[in-house]
C-alpha positions, 0 to 999 in steps of 0.5 A, a space after each residue: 417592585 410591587 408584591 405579588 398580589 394574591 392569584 386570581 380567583 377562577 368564576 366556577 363555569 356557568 350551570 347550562 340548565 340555568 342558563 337554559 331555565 333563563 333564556 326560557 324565562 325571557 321567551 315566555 316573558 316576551 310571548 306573554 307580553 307580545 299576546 298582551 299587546 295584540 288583544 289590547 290592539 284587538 279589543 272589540 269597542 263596546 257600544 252603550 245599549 240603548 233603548 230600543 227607539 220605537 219603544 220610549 215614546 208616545 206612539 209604539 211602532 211596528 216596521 212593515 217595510 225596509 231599512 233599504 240602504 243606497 248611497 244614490 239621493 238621486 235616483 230616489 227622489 224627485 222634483 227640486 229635491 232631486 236636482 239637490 242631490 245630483 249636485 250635492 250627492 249624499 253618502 247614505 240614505 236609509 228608508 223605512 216604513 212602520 205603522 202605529 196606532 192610536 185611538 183605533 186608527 191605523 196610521 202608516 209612518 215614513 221615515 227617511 235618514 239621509 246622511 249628508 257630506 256635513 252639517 252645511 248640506 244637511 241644513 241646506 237639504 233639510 230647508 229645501 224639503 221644508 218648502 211646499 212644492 220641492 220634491 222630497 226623498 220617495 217614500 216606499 209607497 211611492 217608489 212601489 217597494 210596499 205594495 199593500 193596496 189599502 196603504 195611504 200615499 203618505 206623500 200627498 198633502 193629506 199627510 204630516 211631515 216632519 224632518 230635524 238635522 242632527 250634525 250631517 243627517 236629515 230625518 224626514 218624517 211622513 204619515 197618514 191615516 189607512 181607512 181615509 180617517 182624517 186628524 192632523 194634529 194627532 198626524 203632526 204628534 206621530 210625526 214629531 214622536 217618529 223622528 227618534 225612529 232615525 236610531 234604528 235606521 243608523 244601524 
């Protein structure tokens, strides 16, 4: 027969304010740590702040007219162009007007950024505008939104043109002289300068 082993020692009750004080515990943990989660989830993304592009060029530049911003390619271009865009449509377009100035003349710049499907279209759209006699994206001088009197039609042959892909998006550029001044080349400096003003017309 087995001795009797010694009588089993009783556990003391369990304290109810410590039990309280721990179950607290692990709600604030859990709260705490569910808020860490959500503002994780929810933290806003930080965007880099850049230059403004209208000021780190050649040419500064000031905004007359615009950004006006449609989805419909279409309806705001004409000749080959706009046939382009009726079977292709585009999924932005952004317009603007500004004027810049050098060696006292006044020149009226055009600038377009038209985002496209993909990087296909965007170079089958910018190879179009390139030829002579396709119809382009209507400037806001032609399409009658700037309606100053002594603005130059920037769309006659006159003017300098410009356009560079980047991906999906298209810039076109278009300029002239106010006053009938004439200087192309110093026409074709703004046009290239004025591409990189497409940043503003992103946002």
């Amino acid at each position: 027969m087995r001795p009797a082993g010694p009588p089993p020692v009783s556990k003391p009750p369990r304290n109810p304010a410590s039990l309280a004080l721990k179950g607290g515990g692990l709600v604030v943990i859990a709260v705490v740590s569910a808020l860490l989660w959500w503002l994780i989830r929810h933290e806003p993304e930080t965007t880099p702040v850049a230059d403004t592009p209208s000021k780190t060029g050649q040419y500064q530049y000031t905004l007359v007219e615009g950004p006006q911003v449609t989805s419909d390619c279409a309806s705001k271009s004409y000749g080959d162009t706009k046939d382009f865009f009726t079977r292709t449509p585009c999924t932005r377009l952004s317009r603007a007007l500004y004027t810049t100035e050098t060696a006292g003349q006044k020149a009226l710049v055009s600038v377009v950024l038209v985002t496209m499907p993909g990087e296909v279209t965007a170079t089958q759209l910018k190879a179009l505008t390139d030829k002579d006699g396709t119809g382009n994206v209507s400037d806001l001088v032609r399409d009658g939104t700037f309606k100053a009197k002594d603005a130059p039609k920037v769309s006659t042959s006159n003017a300098a043109y410009e356009s560079h892909v980047t991906g999906a998006d298209v810039t076109i550029v278009l300029t002239d002289f106010y006053n009938k001044h004439s200087d192309k080349p110093v026409l074709e400096r703004i046009a290239a300068d004025a591409v990189r003003l497409a940043g503003d017309l992103r946002r």
